[in-house]
C-alpha positions as CSV (number, residue, x, y, z in Angstrom):
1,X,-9.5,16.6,-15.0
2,X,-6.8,14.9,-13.8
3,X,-2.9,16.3,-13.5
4,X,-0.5,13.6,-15.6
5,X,3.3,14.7,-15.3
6,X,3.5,18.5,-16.6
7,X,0.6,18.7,-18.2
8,X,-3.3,18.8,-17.2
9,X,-5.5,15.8,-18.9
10,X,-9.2,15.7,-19.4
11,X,-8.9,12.1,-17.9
12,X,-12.0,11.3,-15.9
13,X,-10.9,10.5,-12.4
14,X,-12.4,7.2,-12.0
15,X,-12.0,3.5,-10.1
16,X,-8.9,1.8,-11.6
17,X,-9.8,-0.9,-13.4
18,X,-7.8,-4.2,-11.1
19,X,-7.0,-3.8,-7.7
20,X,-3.1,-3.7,-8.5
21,X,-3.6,-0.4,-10.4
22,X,-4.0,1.3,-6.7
23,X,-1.0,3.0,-5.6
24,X,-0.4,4.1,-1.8
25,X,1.1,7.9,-1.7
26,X,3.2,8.4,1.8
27,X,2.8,11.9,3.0
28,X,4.6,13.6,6.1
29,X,2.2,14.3,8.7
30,X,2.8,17.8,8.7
31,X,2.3,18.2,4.7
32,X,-1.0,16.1,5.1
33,X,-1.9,18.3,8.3
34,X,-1.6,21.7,5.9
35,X,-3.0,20.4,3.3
36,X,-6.6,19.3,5.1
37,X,-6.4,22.6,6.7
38,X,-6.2,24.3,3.7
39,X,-8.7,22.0,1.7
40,X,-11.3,22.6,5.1
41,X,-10.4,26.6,4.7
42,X,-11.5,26.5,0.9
43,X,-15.0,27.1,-0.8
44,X,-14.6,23.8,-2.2
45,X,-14.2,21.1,0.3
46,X,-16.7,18.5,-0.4
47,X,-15.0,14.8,-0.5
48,X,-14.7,15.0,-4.9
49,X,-13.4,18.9,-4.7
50,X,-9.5,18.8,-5.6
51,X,-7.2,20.3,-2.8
52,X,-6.3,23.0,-4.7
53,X,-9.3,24.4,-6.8
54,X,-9.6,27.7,-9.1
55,X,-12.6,30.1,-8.3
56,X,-14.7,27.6,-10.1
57,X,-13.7,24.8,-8.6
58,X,-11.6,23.0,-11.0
59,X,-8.1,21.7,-10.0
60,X,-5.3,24.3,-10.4
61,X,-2.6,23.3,-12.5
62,X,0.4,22.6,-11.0
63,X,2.3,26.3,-12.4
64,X,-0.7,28.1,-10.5
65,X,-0.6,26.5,-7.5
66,X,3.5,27.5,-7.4
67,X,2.7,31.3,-8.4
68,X,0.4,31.9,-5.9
69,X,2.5,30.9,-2.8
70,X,2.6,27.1,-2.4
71,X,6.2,27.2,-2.4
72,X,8.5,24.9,-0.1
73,X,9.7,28.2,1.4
74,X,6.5,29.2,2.4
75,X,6.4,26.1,4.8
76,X,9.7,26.0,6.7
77,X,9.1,24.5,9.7
């Protein structure tokens, strides 16, 4: 399952097809940092586990992940 936009796709995650389909995604260090922590902290953190998984291991949807405290205000640094 893969999140397009604002609303969750049964896409299959997969290789792109050419090698100019692959995107680079800058992260701050600090927002990477929190987010390895809390991947490492989780029940699901082999290498193909999303970073923010239900209790069974599926990605959360993007609403979810907001309603249970991933908010910016929970991070002020």
């Amino acid at each position: 399952m893969a999140q397009v936009g604002d609303s969750v796709s049964s896409l299959p995650i997969a290789a792109p097809k050419t090698a100019k389909a692959l995107r680079d995604v800058i992260l701050m260090p600090s927002l990477a940092k929190l987010l390895r922590e809390h991947k490492l902290a989780s029940a699901y953190s082999g290498p193909g586990d999303p970073v923010v998984a239900t209790l069974a291991g599926q990605p959360m949807h993007f609403r979810n992940v907001t309603r249970r405290g991933f908010s910016r205000r929970r991070y002020k640094g």
